[in-house]
Jmol script that loads the backbone (N, CA, C; Angstrom):
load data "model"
ATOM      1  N   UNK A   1      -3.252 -11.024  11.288  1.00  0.00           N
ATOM      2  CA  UNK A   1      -4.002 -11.818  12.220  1.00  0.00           C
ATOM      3  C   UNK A   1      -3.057 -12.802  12.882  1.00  0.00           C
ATOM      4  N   UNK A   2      -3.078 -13.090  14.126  1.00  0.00           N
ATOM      5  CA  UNK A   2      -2.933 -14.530  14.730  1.00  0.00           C
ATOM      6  C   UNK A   2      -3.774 -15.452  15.042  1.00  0.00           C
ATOM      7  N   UNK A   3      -2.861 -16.600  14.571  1.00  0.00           N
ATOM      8  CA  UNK A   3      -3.777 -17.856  14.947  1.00  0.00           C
ATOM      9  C   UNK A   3      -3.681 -18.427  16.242  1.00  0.00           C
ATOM     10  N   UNK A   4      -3.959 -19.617  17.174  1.00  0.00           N
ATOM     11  CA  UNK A   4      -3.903 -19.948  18.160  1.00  0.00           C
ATOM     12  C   UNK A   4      -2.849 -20.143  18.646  1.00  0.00           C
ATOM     13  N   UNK A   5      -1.654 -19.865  17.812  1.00  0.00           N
ATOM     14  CA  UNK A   5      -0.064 -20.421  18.915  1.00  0.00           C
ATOM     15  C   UNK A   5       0.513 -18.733  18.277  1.00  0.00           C
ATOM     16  N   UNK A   6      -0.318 -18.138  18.228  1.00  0.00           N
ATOM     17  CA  UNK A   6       0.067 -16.434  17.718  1.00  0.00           C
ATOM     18  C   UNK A   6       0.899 -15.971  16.719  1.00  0.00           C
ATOM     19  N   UNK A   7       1.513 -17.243  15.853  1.00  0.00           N
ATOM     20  CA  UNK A   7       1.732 -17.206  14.665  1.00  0.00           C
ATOM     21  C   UNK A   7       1.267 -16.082  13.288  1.00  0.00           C
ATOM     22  N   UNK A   8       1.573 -15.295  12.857  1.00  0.00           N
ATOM     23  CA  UNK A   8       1.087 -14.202  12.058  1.00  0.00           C
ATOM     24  C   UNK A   8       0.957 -14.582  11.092  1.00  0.00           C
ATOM     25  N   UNK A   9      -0.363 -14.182  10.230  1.00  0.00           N
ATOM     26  CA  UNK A   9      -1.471 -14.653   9.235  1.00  0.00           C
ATOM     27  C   UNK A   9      -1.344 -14.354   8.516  1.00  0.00           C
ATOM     28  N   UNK A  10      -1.004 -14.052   6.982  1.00  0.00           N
ATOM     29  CA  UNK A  10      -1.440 -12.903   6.228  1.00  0.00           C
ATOM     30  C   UNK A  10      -2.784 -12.877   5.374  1.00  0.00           C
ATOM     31  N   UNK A  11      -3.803 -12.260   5.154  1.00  0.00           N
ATOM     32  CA  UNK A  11      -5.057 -12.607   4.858  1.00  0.00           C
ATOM     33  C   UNK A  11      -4.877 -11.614   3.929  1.00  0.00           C
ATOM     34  N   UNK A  12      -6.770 -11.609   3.312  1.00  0.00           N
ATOM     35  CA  UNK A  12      -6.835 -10.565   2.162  1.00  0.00           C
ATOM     36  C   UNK A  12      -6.235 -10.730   1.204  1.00  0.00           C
ATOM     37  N   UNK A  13      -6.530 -11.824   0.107  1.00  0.00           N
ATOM     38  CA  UNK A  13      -5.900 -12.265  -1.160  1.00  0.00           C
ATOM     39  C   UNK A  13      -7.128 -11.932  -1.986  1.00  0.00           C
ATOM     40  N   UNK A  14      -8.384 -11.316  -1.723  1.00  0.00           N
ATOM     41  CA  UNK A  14      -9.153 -11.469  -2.762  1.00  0.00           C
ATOM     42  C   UNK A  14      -8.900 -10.909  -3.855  1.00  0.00           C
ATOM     43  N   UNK A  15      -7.596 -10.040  -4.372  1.00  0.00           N
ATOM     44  CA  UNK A  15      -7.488  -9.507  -6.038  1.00  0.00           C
ATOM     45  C   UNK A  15      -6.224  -9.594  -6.214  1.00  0.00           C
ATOM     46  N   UNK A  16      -5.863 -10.806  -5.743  1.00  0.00           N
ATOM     47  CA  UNK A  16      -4.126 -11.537  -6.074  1.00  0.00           C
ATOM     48  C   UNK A  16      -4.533 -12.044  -7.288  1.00  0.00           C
ATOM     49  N   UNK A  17      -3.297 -12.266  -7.946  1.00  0.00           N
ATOM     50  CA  UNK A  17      -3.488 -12.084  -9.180  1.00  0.00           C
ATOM     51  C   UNK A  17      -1.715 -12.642  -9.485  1.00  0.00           C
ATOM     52  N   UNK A  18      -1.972 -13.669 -10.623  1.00  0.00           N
ATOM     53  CA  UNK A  18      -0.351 -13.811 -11.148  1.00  0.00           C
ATOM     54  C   UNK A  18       0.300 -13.826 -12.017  1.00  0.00           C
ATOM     55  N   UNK A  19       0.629 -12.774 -12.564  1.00  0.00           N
ATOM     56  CA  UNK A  19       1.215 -12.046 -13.777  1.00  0.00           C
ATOM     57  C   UNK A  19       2.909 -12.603 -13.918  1.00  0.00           C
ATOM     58  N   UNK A  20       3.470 -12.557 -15.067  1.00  0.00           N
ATOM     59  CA  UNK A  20       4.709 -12.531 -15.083  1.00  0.00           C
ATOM     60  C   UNK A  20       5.237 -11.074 -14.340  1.00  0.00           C
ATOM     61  N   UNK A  21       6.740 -11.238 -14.090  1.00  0.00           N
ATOM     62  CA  UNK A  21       7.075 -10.319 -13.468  1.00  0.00           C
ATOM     63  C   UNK A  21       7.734  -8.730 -15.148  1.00  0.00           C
ATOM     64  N   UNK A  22       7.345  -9.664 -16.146  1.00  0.00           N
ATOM     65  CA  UNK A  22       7.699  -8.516 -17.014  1.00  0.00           C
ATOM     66  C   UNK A  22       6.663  -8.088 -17.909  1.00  0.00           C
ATOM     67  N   UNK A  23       5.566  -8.667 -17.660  1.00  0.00           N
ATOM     68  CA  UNK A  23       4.290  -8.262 -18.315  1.00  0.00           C
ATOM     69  C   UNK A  23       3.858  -7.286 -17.754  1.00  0.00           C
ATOM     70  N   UNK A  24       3.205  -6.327 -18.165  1.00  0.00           N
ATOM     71  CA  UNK A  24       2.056  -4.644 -17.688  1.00  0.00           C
ATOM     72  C   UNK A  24       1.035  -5.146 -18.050  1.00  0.00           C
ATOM     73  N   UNK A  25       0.202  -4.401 -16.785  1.00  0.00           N
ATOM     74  CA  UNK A  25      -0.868  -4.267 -16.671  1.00  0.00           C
ATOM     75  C   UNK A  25      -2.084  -3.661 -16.818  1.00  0.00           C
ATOM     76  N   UNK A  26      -2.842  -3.440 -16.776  1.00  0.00           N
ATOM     77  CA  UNK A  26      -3.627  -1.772 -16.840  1.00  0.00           C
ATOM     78  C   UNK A  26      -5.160  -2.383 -15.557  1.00  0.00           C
ATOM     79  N   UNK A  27      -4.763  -3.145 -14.436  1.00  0.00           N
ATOM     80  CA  UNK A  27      -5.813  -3.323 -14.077  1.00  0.00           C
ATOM     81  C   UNK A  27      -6.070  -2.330 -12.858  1.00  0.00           C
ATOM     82  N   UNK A  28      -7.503  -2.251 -12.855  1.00  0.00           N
ATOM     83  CA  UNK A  28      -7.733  -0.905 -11.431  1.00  0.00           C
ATOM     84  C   UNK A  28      -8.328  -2.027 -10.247  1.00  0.00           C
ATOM     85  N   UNK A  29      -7.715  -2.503  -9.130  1.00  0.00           N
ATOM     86  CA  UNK A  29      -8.608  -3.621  -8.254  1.00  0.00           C
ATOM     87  C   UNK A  29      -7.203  -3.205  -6.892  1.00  0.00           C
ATOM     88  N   UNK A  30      -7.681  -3.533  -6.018  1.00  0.00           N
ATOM     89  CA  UNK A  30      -7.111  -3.489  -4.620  1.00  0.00           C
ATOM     90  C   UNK A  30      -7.952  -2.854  -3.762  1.00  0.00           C
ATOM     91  N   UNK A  31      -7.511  -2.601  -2.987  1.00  0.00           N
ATOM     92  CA  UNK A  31      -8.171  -2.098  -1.030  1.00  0.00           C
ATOM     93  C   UNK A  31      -7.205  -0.902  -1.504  1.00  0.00           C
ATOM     94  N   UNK A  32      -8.003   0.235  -1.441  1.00  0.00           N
ATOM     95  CA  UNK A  32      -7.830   1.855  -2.035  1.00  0.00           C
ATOM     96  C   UNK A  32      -6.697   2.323  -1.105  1.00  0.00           C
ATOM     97  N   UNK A  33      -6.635   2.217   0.575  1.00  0.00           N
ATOM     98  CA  UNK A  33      -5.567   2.402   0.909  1.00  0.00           C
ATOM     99  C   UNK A  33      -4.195   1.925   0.080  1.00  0.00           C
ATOM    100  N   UNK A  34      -4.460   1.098  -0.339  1.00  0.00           N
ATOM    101  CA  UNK A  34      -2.974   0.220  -0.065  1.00  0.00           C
ATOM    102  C   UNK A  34      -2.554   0.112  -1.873  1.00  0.00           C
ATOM    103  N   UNK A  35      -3.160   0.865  -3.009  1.00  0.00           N
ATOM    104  CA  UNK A  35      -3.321   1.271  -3.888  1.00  0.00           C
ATOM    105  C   UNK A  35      -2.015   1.820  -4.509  1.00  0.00           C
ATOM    106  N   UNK A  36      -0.992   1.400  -5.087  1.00  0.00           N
ATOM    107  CA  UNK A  36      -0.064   2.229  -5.917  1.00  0.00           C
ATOM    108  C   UNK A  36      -0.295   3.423  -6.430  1.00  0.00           C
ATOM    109  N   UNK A  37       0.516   4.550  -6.884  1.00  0.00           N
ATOM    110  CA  UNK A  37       0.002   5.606  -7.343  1.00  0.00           C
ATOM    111  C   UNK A  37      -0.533   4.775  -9.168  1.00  0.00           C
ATOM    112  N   UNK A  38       0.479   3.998  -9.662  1.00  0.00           N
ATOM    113  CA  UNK A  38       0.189   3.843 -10.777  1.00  0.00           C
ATOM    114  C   UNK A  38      -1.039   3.633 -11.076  1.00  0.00           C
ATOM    115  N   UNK A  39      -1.363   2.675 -10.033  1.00  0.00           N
ATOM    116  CA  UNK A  39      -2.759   1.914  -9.856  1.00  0.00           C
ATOM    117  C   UNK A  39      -3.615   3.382 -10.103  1.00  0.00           C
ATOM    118  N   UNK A  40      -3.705   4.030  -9.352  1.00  0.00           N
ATOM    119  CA  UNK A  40      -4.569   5.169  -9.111  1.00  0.00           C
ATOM    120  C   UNK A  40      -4.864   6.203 -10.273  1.00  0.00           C
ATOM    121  N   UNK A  41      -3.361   5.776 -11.215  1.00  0.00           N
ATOM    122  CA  UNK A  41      -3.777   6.907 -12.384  1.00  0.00           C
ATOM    123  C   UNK A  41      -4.005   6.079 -13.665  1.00  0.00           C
ATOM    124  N   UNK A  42      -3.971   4.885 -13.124  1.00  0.00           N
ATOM    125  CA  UNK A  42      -4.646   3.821 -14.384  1.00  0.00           C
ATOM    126  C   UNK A  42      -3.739   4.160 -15.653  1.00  0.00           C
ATOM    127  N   UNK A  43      -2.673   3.926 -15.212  1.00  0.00           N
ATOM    128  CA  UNK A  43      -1.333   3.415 -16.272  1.00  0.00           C
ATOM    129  C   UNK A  43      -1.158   2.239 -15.978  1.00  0.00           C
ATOM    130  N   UNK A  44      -0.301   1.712 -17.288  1.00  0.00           N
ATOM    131  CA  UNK A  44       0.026   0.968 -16.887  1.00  0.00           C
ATOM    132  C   UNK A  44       1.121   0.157 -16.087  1.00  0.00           C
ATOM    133  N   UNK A  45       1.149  -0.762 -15.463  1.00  0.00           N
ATOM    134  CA  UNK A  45       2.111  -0.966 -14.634  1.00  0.00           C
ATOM    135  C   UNK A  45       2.679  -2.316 -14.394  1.00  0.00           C
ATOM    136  N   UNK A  46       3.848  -2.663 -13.849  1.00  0.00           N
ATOM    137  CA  UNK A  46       3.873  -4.313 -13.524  1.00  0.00           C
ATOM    138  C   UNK A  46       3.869  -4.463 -11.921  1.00  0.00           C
ATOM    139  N   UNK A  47       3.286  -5.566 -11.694  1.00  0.00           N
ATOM    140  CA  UNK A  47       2.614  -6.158  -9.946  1.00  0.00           C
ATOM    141  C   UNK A  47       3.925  -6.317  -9.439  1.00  0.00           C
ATOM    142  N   UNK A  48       5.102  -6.902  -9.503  1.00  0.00           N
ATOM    143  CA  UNK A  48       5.773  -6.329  -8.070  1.00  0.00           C
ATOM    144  C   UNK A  48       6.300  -5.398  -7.573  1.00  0.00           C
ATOM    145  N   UNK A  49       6.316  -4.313  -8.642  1.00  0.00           N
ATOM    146  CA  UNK A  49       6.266  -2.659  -7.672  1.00  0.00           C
ATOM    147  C   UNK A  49       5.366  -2.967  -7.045  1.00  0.00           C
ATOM    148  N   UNK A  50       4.316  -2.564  -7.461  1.00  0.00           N
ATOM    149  CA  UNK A  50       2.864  -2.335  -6.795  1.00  0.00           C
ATOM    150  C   UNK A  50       2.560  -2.940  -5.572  1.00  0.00           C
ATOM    151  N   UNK A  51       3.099  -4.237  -5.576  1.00  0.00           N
ATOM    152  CA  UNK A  51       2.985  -5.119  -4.355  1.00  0.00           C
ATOM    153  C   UNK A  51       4.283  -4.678  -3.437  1.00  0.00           C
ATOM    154  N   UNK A  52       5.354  -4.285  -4.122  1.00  0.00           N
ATOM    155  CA  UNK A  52       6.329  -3.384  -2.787  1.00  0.00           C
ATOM    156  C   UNK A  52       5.257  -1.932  -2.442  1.00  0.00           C
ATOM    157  N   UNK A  53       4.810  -1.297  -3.159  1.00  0.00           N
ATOM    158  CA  UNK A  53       4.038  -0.203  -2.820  1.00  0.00           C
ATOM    159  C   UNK A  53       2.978  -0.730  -1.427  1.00  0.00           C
ATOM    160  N   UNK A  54       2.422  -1.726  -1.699  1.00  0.00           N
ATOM    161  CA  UNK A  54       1.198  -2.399  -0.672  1.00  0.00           C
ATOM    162  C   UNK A  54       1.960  -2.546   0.505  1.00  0.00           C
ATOM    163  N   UNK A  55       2.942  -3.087   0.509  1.00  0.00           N
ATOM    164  CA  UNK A  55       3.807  -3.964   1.902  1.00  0.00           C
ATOM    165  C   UNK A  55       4.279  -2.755   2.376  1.00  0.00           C
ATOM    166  N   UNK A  56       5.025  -1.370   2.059  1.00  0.00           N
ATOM    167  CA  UNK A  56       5.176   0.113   2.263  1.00  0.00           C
ATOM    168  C   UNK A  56       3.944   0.121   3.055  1.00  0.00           C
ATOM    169  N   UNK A  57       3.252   0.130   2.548  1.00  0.00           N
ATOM    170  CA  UNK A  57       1.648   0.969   3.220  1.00  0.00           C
ATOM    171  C   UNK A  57       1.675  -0.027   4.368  1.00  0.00           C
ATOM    172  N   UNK A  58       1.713  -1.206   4.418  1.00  0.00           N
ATOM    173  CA  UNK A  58       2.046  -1.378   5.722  1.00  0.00           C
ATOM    174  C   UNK A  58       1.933  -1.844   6.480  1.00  0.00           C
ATOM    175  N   UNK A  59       3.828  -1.380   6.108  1.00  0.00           N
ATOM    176  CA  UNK A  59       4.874  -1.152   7.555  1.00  0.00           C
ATOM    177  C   UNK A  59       4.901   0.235   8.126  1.00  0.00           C
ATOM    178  N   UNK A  60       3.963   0.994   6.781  1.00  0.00           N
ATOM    179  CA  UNK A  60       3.801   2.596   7.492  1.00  0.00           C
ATOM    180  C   UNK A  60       2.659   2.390   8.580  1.00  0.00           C
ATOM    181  N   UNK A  61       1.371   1.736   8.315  1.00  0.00           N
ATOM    182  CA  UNK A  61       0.602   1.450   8.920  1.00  0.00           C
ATOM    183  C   UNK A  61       0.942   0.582  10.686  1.00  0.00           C
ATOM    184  N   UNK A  62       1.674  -0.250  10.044  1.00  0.00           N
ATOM    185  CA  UNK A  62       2.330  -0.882  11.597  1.00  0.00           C
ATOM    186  C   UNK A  62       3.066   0.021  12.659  1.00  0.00           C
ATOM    187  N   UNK A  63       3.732   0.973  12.062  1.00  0.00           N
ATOM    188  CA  UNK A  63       4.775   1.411  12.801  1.00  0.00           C
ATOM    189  C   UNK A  63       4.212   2.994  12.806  1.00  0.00           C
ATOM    190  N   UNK A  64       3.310   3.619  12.470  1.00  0.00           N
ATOM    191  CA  UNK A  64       2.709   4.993  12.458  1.00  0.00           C
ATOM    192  C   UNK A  64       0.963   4.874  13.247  1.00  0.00           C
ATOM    193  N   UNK A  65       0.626   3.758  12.631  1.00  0.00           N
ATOM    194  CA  UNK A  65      -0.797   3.487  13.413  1.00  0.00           C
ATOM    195  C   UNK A  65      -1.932   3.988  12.567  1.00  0.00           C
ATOM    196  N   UNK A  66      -1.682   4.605  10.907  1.00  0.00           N
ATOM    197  CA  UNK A  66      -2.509   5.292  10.587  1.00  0.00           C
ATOM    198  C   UNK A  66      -1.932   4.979   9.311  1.00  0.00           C
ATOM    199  N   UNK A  67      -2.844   4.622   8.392  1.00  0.00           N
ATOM    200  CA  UNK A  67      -2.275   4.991   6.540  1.00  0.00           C
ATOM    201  C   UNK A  67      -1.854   6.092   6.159  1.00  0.00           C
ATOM    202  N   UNK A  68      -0.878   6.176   4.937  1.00  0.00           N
ATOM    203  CA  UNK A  68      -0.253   7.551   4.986  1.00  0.00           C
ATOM    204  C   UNK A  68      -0.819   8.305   4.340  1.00  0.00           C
ATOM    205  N   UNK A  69      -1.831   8.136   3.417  1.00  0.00           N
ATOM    206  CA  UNK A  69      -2.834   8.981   2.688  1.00  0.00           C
ATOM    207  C   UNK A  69      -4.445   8.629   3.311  1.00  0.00           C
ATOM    208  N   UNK A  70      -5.157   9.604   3.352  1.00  0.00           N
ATOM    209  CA  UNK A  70      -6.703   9.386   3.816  1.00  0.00           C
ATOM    210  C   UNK A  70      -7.126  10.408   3.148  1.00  0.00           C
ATOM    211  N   UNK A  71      -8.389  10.155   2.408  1.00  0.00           N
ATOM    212  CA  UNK A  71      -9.251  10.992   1.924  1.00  0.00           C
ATOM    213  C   UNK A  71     -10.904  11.089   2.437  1.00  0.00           C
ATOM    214  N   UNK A  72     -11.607  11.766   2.093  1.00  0.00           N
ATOM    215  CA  UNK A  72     -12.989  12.017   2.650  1.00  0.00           C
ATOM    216  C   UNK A  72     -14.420  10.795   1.920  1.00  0.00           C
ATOM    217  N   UNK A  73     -13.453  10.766   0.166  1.00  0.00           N
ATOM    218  CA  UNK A  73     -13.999   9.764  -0.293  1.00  0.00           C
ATOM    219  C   UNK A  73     -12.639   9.154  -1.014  1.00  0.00           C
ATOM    220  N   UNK A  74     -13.176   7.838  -1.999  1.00  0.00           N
ATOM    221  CA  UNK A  74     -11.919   7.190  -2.432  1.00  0.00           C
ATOM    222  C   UNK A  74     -11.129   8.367  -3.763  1.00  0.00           C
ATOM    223  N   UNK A  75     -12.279   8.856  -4.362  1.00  0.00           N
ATOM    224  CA  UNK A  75     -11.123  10.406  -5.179  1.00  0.00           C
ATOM    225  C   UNK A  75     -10.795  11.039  -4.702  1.00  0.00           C
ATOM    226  N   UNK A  76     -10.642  11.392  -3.628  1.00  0.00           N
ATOM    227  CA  UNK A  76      -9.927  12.356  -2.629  1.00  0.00           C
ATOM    228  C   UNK A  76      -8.757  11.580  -2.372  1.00  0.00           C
ATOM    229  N   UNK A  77      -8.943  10.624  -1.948  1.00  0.00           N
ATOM    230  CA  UNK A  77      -7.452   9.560  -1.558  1.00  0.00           C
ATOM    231  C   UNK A  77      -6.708   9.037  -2.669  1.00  0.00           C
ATOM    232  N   UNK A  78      -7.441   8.739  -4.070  1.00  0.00           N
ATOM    233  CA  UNK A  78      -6.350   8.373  -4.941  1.00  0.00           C
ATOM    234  C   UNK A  78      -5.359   9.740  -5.513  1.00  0.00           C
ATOM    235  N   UNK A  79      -6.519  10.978  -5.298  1.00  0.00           N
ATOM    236  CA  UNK A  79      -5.895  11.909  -6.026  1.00  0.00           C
ATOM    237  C   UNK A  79      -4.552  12.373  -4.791  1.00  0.00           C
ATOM    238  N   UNK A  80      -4.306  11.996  -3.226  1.00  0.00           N
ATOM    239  CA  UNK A  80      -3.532  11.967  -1.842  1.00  0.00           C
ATOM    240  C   UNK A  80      -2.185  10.940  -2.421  1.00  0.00           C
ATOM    241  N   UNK A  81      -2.801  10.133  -2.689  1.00  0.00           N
ATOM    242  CA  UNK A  81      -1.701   8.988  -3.608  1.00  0.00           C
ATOM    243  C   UNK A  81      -1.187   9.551  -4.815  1.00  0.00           C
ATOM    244  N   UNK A  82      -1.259   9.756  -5.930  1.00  0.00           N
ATOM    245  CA  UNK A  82      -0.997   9.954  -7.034  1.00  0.00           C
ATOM    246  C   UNK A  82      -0.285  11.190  -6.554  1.00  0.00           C
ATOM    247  N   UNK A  83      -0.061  12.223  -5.744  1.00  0.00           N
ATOM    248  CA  UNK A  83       0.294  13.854  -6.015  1.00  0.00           C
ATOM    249  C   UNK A  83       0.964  14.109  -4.330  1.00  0.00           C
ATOM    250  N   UNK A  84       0.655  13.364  -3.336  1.00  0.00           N
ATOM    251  CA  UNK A  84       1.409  13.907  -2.176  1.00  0.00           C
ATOM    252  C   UNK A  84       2.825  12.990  -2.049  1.00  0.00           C
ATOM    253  N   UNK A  85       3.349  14.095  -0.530  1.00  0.00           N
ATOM    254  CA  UNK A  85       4.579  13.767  -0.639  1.00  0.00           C
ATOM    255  C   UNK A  85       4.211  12.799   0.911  1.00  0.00           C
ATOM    256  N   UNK A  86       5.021  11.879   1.265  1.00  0.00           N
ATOM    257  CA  UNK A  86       4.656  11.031   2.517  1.00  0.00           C
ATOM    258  C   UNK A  86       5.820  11.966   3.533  1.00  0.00           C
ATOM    259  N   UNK A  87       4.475  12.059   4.378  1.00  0.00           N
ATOM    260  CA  UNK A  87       4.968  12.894   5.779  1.00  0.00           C
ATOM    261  C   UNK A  87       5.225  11.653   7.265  1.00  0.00           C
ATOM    262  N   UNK A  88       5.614  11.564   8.037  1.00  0.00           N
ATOM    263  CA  UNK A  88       6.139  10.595   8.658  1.00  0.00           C
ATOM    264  C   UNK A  88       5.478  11.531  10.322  1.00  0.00           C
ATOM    265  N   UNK A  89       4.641  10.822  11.174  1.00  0.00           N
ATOM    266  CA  UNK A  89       4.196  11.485  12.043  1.00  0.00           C
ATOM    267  C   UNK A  89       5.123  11.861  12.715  1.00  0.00           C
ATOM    268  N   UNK A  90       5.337  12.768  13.884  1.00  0.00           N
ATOM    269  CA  UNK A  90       6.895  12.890  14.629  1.00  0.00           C
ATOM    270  C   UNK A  90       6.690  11.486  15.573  1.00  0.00           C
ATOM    271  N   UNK A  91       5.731  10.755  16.279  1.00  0.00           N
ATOM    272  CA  UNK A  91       5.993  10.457  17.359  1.00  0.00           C
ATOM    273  C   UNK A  91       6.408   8.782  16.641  1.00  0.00           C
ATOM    274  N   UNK A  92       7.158   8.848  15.426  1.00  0.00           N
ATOM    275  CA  UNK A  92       7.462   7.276  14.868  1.00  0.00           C
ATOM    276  C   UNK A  92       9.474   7.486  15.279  1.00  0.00           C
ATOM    277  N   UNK A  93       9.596   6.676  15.917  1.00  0.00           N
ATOM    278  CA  UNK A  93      11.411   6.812  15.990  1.00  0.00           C
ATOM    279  C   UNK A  93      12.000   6.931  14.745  1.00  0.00           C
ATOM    280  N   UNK A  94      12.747   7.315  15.102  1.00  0.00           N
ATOM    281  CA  UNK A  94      14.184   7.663  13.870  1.00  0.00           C
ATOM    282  C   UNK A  94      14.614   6.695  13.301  1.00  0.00           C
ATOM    283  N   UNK A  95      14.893   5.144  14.249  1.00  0.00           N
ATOM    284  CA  UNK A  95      15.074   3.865  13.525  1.00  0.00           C
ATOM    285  C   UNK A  95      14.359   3.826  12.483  1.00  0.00           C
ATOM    286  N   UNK A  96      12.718   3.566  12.560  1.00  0.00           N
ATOM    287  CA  UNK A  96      11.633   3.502  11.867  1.00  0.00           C
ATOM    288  C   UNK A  96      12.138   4.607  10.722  1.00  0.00           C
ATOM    289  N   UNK A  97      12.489   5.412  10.632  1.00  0.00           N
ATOM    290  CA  UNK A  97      12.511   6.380   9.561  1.00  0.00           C
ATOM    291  C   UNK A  97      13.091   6.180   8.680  1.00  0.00           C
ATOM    292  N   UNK A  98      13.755   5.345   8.462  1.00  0.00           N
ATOM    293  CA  UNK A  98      14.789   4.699   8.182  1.00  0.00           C
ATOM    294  C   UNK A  98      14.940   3.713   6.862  1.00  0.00           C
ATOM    295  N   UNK A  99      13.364   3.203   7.802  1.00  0.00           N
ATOM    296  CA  UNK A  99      12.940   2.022   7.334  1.00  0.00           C
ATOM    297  C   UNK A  99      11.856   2.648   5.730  1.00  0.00           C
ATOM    298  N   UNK A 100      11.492   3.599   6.329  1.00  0.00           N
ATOM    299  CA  UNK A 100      10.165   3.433   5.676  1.00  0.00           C
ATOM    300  C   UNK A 100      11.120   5.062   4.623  1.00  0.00           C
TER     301      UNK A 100
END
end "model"
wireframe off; spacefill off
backbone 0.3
color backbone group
């Protein structure tokens, strides 16, 4: 989001959460897009992968225009997460490819 001098926002903290960085987890909570695979197969895991996994989703999202997994329902999409490989649309530049 921007605010009035177009400054960029970051919103959507409702299942932040603050763990040590060497403690595991086993919790299932986020916005299903943006979902780690770990998350998805309910292992356990520690939050700043997971949160590099989220910020991935996106800069794929920024720079592709579309999340990189979509399903029909949310088990269709975790099982897209947990088992696919990320395909990169053609019309994203080569810089971008790079990146992501």
């Amino acid at each position: 989001m921007l605010d009035d001098e177009r400054n960029v926002k970051l919103i959507d903290f409702g299942f932040s959460t603050q763990i040590p960085n060497t403690q595991k987890v086993k919790l299932f909570c986020g916005t299903p897009s943006y979902m780690a695979p770990e998350i998805v197969l309910k292992t356990e895991y520690c939050g700043p992968p997971a949160d590099v996994y989220a910020t991935g989703v996106l800069l794929f999202a920024f720079f592709c225009g579309c999340f990189p997994f979509k399903g029909e329902n949310d088990q269709e999409l975790y099982k897209k997460i947990a088992t696919s490989d990320l395909i990169l649309p053609d019309h994203v530049p080569a810089v971008v490819k790079t990146i992501l």
